[in-house]
C-alpha positions as CSV (number, residue, x, y, z in Angstrom):
1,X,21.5,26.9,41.3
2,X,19.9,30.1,42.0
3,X,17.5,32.1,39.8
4,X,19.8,34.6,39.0
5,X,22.2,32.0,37.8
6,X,19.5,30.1,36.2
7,X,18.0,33.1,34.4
8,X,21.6,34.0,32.9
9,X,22.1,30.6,31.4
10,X,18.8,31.2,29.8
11,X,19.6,34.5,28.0
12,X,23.0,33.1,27.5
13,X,21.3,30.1,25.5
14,X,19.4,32.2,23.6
15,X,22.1,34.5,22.4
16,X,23.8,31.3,21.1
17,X,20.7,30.4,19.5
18,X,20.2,33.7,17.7
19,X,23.8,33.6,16.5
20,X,23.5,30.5,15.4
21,X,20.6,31.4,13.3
22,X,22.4,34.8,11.9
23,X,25.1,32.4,10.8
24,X,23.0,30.5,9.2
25,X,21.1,32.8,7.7
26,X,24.4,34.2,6.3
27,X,25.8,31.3,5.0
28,X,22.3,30.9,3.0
29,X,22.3,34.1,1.6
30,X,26.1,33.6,0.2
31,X,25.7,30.5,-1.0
32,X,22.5,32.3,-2.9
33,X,24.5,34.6,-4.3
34,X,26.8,32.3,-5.4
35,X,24.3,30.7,-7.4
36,X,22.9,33.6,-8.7
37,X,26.2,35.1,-9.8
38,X,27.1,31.8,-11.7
39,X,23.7,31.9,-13.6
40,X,24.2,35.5,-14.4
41,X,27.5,35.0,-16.2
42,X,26.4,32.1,-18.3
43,X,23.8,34.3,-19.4
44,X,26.2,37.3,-19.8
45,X,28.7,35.3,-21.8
46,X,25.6,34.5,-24.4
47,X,24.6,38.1,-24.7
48,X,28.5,39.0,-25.5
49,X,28.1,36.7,-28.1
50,X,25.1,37.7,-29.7
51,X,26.3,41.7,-29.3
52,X,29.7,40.6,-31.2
53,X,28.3,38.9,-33.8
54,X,25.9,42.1,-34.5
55,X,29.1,44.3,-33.7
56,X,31.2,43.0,-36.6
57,X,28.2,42.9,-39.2
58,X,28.1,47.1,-39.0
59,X,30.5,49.5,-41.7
60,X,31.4,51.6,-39.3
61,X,32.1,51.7,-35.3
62,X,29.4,55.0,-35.2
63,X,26.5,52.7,-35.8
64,X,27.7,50.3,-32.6
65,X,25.5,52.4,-29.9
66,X,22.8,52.0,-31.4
67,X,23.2,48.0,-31.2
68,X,24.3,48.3,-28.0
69,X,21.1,50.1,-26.6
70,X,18.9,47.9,-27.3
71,X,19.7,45.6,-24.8
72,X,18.3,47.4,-22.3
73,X,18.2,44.8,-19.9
74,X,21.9,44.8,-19.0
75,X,24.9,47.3,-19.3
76,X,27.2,47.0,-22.2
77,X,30.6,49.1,-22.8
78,X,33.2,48.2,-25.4
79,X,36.1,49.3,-25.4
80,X,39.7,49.6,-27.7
81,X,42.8,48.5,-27.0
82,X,43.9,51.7,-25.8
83,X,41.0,51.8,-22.9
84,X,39.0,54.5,-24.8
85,X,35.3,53.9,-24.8
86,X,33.7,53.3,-27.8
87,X,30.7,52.6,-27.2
88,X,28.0,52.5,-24.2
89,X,24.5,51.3,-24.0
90,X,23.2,52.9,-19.9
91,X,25.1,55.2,-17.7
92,X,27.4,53.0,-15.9
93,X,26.3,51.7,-12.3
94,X,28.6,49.3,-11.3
95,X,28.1,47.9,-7.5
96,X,30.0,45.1,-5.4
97,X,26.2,43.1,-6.8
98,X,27.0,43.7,-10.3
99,X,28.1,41.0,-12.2
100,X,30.7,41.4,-15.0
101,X,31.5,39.7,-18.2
102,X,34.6,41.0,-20.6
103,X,34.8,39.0,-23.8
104,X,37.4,40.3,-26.3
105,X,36.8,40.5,-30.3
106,X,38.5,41.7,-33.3
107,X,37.0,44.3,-36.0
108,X,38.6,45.4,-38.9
109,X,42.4,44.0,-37.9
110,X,42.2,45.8,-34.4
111,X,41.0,44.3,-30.8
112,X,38.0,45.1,-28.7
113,X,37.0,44.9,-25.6
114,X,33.0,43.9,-24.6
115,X,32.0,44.5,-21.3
116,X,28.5,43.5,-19.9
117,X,27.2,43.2,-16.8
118,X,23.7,42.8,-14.9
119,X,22.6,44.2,-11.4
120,X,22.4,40.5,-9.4
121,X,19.9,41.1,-7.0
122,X,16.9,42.2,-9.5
123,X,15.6,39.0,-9.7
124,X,16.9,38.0,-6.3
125,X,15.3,40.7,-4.3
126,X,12.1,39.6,-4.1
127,X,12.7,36.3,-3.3
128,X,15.2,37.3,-0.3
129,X,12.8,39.9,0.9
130,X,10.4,36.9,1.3
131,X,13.3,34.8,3.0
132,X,14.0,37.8,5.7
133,X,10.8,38.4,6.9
134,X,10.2,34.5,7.4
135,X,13.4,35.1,9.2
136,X,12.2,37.9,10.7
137,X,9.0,35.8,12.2
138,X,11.2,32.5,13.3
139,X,13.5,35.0,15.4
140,X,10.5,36.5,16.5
141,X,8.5,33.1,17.5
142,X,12.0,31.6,19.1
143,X,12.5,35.1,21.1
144,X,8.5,34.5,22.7
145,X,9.3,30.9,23.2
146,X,12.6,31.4,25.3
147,X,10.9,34.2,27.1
148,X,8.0,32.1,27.9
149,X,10.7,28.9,28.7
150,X,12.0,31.7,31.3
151,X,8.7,32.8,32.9
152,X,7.9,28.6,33.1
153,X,10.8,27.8,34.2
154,X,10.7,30.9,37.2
155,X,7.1,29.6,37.6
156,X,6.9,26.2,37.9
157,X,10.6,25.6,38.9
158,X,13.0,29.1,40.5
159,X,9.7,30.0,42.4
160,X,8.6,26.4,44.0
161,X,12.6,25.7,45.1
162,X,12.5,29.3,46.1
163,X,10.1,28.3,48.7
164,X,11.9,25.5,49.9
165,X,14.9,27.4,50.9
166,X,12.6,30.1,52.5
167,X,10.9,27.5,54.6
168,X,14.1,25.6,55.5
169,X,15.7,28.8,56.6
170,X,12.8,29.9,58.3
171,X,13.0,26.6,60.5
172,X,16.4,27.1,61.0
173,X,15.5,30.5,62.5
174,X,12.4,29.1,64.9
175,X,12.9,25.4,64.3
176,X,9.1,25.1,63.2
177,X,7.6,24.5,59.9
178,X,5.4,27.0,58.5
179,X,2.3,25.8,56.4
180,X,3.3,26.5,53.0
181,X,2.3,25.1,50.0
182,X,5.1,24.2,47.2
183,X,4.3,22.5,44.0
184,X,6.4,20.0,42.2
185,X,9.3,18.3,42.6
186,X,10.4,21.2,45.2
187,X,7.4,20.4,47.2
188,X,7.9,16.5,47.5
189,X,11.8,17.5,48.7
190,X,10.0,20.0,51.1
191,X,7.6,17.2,52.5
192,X,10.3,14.6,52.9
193,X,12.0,17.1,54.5
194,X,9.0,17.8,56.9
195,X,9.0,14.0,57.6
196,X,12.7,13.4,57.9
197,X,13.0,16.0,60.3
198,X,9.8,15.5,62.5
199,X,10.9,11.8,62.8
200,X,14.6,13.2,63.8
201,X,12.7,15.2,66.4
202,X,10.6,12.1,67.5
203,X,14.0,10.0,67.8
204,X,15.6,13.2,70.0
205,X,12.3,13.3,72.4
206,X,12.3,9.6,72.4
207,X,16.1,9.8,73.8
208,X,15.5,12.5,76.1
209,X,12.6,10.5,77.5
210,X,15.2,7.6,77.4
211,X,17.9,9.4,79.5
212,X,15.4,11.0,82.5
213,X,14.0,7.4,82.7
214,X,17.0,6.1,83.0
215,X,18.1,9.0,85.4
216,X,15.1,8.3,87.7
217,X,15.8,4.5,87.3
218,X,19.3,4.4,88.2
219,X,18.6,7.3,91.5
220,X,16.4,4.6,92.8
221,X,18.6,2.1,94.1
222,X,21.7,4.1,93.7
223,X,19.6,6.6,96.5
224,X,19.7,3.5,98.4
225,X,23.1,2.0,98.1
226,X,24.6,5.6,99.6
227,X,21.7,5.0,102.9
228,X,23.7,1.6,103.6
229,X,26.8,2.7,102.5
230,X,26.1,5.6,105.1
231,X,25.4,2.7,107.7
232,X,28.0,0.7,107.7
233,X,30.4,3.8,108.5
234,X,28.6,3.2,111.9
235,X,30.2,0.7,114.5
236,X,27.4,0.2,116.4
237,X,25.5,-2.1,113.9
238,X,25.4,-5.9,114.6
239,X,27.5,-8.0,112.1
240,X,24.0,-9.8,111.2
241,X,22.8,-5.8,110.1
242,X,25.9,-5.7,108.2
243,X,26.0,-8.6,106.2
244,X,21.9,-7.5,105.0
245,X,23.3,-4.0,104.3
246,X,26.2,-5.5,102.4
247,X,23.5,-7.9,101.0
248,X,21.7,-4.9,99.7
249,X,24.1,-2.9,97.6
250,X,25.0,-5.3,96.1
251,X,21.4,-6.3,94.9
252,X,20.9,-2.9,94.2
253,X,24.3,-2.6,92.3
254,X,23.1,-5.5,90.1
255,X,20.0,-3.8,89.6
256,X,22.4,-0.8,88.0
257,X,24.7,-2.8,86.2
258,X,22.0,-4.5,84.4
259,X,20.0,-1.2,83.7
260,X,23.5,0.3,82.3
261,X,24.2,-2.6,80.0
262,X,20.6,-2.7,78.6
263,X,20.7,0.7,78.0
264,X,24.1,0.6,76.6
265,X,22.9,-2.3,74.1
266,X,19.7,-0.6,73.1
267,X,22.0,2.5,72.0
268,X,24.6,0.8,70.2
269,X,21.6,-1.2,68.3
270,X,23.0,-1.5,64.4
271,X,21.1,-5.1,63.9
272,X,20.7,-4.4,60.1
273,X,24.4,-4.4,59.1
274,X,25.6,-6.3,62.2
275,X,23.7,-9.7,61.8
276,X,24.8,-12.8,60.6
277,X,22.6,-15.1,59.8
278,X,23.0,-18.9,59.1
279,X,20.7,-21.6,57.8
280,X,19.1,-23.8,61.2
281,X,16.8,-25.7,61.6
282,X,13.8,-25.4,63.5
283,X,14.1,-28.6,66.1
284,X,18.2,-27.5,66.3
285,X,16.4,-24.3,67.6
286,X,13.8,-25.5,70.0
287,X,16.2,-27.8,70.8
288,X,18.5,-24.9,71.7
289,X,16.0,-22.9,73.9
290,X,15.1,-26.1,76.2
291,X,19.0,-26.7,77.0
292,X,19.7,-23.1,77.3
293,X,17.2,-21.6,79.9
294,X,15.5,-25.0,81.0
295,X,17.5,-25.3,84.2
296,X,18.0,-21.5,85.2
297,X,14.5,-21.1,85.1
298,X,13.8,-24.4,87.0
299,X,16.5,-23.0,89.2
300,X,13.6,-19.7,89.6
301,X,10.9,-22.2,89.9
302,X,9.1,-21.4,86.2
303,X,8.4,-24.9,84.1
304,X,9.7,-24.6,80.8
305,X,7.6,-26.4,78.0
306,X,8.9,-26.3,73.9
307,X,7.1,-28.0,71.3
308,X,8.1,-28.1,67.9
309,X,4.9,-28.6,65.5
310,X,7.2,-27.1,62.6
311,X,8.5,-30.5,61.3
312,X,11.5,-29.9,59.5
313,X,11.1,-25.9,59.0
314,X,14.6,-24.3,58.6
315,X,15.2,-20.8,58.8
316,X,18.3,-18.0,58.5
317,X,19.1,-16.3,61.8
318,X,22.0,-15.0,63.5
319,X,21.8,-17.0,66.4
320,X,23.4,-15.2,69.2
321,X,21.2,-12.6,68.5
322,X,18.3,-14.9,68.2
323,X,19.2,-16.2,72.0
324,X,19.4,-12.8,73.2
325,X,15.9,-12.3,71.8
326,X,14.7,-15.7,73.8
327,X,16.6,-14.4,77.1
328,X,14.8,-10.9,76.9
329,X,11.3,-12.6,76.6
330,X,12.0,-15.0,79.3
331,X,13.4,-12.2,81.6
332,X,10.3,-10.2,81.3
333,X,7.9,-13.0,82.1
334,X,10.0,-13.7,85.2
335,X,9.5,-10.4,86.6
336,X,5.6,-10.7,86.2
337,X,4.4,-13.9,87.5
338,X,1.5,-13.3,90.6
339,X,0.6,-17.5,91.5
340,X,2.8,-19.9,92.8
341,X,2.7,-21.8,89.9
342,X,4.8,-20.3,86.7
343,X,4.8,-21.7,83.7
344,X,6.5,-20.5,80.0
345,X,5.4,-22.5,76.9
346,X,6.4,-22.3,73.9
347,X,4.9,-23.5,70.7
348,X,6.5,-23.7,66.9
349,X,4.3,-23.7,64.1
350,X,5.2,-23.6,60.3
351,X,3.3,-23.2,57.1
352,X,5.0,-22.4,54.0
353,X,5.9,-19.2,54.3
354,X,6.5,-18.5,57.6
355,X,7.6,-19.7,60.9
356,X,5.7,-18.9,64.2
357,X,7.4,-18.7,67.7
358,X,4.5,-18.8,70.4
359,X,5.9,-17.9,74.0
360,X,3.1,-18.1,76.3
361,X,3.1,-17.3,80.0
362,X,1.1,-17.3,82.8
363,X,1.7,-13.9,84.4
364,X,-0.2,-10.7,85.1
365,X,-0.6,-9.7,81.9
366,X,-1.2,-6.7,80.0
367,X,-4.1,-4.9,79.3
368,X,-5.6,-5.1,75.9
369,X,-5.0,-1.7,75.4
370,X,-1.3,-1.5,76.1
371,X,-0.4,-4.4,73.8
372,X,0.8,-2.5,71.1
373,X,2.8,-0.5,73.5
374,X,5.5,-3.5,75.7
375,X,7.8,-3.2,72.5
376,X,8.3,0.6,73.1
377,X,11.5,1.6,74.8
378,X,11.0,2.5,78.3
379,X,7.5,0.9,78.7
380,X,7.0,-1.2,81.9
381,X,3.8,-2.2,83.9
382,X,5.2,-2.1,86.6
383,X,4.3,0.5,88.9
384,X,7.7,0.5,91.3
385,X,9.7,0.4,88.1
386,X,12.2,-1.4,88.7
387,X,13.2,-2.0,85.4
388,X,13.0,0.8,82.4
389,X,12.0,-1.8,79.9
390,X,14.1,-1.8,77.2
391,X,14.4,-5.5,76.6
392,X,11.5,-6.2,74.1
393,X,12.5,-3.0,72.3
394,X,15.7,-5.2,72.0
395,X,13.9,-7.6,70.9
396,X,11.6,-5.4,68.1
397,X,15.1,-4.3,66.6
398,X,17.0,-8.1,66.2
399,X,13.8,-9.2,64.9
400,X,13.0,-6.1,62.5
401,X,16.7,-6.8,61.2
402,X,15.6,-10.3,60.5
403,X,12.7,-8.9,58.3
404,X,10.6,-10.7,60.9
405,X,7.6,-9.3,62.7
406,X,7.1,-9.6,66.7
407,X,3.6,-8.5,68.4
408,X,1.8,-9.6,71.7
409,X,-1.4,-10.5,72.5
410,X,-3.8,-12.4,75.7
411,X,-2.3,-15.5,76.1
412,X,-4.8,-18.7,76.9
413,X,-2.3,-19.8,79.9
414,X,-4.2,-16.1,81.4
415,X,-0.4,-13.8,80.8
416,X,1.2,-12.7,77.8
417,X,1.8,-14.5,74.4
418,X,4.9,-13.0,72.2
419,X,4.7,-14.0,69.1
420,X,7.6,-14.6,66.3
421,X,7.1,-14.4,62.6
422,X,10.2,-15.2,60.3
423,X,10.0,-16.4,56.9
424,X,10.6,-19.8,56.2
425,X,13.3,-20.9,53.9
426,X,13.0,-25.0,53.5
């Protein structure tokens, strides 16, 4: 709704209000009147009575204005049968507020008429005077308070939202926020509007980022499958040449396929509405790990150590995801091990609100000061970057839709130690 629209429904409101006080302020007035004239006639009839009774006591009709007259207070006429006046006591001033009384009588064998009447507003006046200047002051007060509801309202809510709209166009103009300070509930919309889009703009950076690194990634080795692919069009290589060409590409064509289908996974991430998670227990789960990646990574010549020290923990997980979060963390330790010797441990812990999956390795590391920064997408410490590190941002989103928590820190075996949290439910 705009001001103009807003201001209208104001004045509109108060028209309705003052028409609804007119009315009633009418209907008071009649039904005052109405009270009045009722009064007036009762005390009418009683002065016809008392005239009458004076009336009939005279000899002679001549005497009856004098009678009349003195009842100053109100106008009398009498008339005879034939509609001539007889007598009169003022000079008549009858009004649409005059109220009238006719009372007939008999003198002497013929009829009379007696008309009275009183002016009905002489004693009303006053008191309705009194009535329309109170009137007069509420229409007055409610006018200053619907002006005043209109300048509030322009102030504190036309003028803030006002604002708004002027800032949100003006971004849609330059696509940058001015500083502007808006008050109210227009000002929290404007700031979670700020937020919302600056984190829209983070997500659109962080997938342009994603795309040139994936770009770069994938010209690597694809730069390198076109040199051999250029090579064996040659006949003069040896078939031993060939076979290490053809050895090649296809290592390098792994290298792709397994880039693409990382990439493709962290994109079509919706781990929140696509989990679903069952009840297992924690030794089914360690239990799991050791007969699932045990013998490949024997095969790769890392030792694979689980230790449950979680008793009989249970907790809700959707396992595949769950394995793919395992497989991740194991893959990225492979790629990082610099002795002979490579070991993976990992160590379950439990207390009663939580469970705790340790996985310690003996790699390179990562520097203290990058720890916060492996479960990033893209990030990699390697300096050939092989790999554009999106698996433990995989990781970061099954275990965020698990209401978990997953962080890194030194491990005591001299690499990296991922660490698990997930609440415990038995």
């Amino acid at each position: 709704m705009n001001s103009r629209k807003g201001n209208l429904i104001t004045i509109l409101a108060l028209v309705c209000v003052i028409a609804g006080f007119g009315y009633f302020y009418n209907a008071s007035v009649r039904a005052t009147l109405s009270d009045a004239a009722v009064n007036a006639k009762e005390v009418l009839v009683e002065y016809n009575t008392e005239i009458i009774a004076a009336l009939v006591k005279e000899a002679s009709v001549d005497t009856w204005d004098d009678i009349v007259n003195e009842y100053d207070e109100i106008i009398v006429t009498i008339e005879d049968s034939n509609n001539n006046e007889i007598a009169q006591s003022n000079e008549n001033t009858w009004t649409a507020l005059d109220v009238k009384v006719q009372t007939p009588f008999e003198y002497r064998g013929k009829a009379y008429l007696i008309i009275s009447s009183v002016y009905l507003l002489e004693d009303y006046v006053a008191d309705m005077r009194a009535r329309t200047k109170f009137i007069v002051i509420e229409m007055l007060f409610l006018f200053s308070a619907f002006a005043s509801m209109i300048l509030i309202t322009h102030t504190l809510v036309m003028r803030p939202f006002r604002k708004l709209y002027k800032a949100i166009e003006e971004y849609d103009k330059t696509g940058e926020f001015e500083k502007k300070r808006i008050t109210g509930y227009a000002g929290k919309v404007y700031r979670r509007f700020v937020s919302m889009t600056e984190n829209l703009e983070s997500n659109q950076r962080n997938q342009r980022r994603i795309i040139a690194s994936i770009s770069h990634d994938i010209k690597t080795p694809l730069t390198s499958i076109m040199g051999y692919a250029e090579r064996l069009q040659k006949d003069n290589i040896s078939q031993e040449r060939r076979v290490h060409y053809l050895d090649t590409v296809y290592e390098k064509s792994l290298e792709i396929k397994e880039l693409v289908n990382e990439f493709d996974e962290y994109l079509s991430l919706d781990q929140k509405q696509q989990t679903h998670r069952e009840l297992f227990p924690v030794e089914r789960i360690a239990s799991a790990i050791r007969n699932d990646y045990a013998t490949d990574l024997e095969a790769a010549g890392i030792v694979l150590s689980v230790n449950n020290y979680a008793d009989d923990a249970q907790i809700e997980i959707d396992r595949l995801k769950f394995k793919r979060v395992f497989g991740n963390i194991f893959a990225n330790s492979t790629k990082h091990f610099k002795s002979k010797e490579k070991i993976i441990r990992v160590d379950i812990y439990a207390d009663k609100g939580n469970v705790y999956f340790h996985i310690n390795d003996n790699g390179e590391g990562v520097p203290e000061e990058n720890l916060e920064l492996i479960f990033e997408p893209l990030y990699t410490s390697d300096e050939g970057r092989k790999l554009a590190g999106l698996g433990l941002s995989i990781c970061r989103e099954i275990i965020d839709a698990h209401s978990g928590r997953i962080y890194a820190q030194q491990s005591d075996l001299g690499g990296l130690e991922v660490i698990i949290e997930l609440d415990r439910k038995k």
